[in-house]
C-alpha positions in Angstrom: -37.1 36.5 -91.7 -37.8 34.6 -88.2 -36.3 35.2 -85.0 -33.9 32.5 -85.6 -32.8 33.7 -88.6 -32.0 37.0 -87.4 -30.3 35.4 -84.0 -28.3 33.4 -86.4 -27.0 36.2 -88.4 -25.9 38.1 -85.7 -24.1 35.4 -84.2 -22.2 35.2 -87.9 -21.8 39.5 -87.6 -20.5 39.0 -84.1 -18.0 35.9 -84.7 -16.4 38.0 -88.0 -15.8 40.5 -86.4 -13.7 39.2 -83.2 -10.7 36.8 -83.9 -12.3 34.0 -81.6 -13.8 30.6 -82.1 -17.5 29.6 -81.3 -16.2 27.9 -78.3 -14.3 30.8 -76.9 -16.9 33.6 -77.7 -19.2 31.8 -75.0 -16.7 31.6 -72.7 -15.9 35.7 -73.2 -19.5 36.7 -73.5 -21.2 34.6 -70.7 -18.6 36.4 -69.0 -18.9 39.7 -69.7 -22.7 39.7 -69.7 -22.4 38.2 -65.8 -20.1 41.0 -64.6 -22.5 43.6 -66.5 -25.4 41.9 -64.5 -23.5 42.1 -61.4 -22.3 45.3 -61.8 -26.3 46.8 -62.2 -27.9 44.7 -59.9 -27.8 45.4 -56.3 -28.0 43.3 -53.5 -27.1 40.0 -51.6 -28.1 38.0 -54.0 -26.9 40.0 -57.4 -24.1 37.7 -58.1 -26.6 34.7 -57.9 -29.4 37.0 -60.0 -26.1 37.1 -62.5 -25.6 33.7 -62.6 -29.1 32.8 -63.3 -29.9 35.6 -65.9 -26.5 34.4 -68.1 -28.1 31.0 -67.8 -31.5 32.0 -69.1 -29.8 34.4 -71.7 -28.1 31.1 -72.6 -30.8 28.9 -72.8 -32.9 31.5 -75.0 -29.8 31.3 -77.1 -29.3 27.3 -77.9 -33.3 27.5 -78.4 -32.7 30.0 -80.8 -30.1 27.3 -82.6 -32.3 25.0 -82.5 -35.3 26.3 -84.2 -32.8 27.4 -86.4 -31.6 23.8 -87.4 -35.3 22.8 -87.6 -36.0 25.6 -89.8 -33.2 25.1 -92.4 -33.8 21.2 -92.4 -30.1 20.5 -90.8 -29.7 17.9 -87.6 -30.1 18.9 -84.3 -26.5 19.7 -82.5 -27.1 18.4 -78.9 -23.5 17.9 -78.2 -23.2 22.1 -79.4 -25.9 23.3 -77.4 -24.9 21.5 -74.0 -21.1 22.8 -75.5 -22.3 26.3 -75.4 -24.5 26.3 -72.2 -21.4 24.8 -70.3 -19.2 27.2 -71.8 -20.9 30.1 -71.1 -22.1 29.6 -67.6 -18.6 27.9 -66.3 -16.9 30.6 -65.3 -20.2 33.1 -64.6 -21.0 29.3 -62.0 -17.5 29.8 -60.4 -17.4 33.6 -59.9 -21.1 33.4 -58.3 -20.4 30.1 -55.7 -16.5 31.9 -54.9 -18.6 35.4 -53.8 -21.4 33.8 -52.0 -19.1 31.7 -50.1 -17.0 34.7 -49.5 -19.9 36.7 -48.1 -21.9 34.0 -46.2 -20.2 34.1 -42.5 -18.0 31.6 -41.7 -20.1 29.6 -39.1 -22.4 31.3 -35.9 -21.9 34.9 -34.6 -20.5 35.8 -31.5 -24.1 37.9 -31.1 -26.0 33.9 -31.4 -23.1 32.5 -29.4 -23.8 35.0 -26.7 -21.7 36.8 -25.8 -18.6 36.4 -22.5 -20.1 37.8 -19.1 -19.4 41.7 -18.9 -19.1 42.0 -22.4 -21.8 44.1 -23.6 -23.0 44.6 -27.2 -23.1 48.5 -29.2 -23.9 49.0 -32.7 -23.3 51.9 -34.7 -22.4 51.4 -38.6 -20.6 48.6 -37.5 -21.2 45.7 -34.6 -18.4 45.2 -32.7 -18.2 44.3 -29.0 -17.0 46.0 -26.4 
């Protein structure tokens, strides 16, 4: 038994056992594997490293499909792989681009400005003028 074979019987086990479709279990689990990345990685970036780890995960996946198709001797399924990829990294794409937007400052600091004459800079756990 391949790879393939084993990836395709799991996908089988896993689509039995939850009352979804094909469609809507990449939707759930591109999901829930992106939060569970987030969620263990720390950082700026973790929500990005999410993103892009869901999308490899992905990608393994459909490869996985594919080599399973050329192993059984059935047709490639382009328009279910590119299906699956989108489906899966949709909303994983949109939760990663809304949190980097929502931490990325929203234009130049007061400290690059410079700051108003007699207005003098502290920093403690915070930076705040006073």
């Amino acid at each position: 038994m391949t790879l393939a074979d084993l990836f395709y019987s799991l996908k089988h086990v896993v689509l039995g056992l939850v009352p979804l479709g094909a469609d809507a279990m990449h939707v759930h689990l591109g999901l829930l594997l992106f939060l569970l990345l987030a969620a263990l990685v720390r950082g700026e970036r973790r929500f990005t490293l999410a993103f892009l780890a869901v999308l490899a995960i992905c990608c393994v996946g459909e490869l996985l499909d594919i080599a399973y198709d050329l192993q059984a001797g059935n047709p490639l399924r382009w328009r279910n792989g590119i299906k699956g990829i989108v489906g899966t990294t949709l909303w994983p794409g949109v939760w990663a681009i809304f949190w980097s937007r929502l931490r990325a400052p929203a234009g130049p600091s007061a400290r690059s400005r410079g700051a108003a004459p007699g207005v003098t800079w502290r920093t403690d756990e915070t930076t705040r003028l006073t």
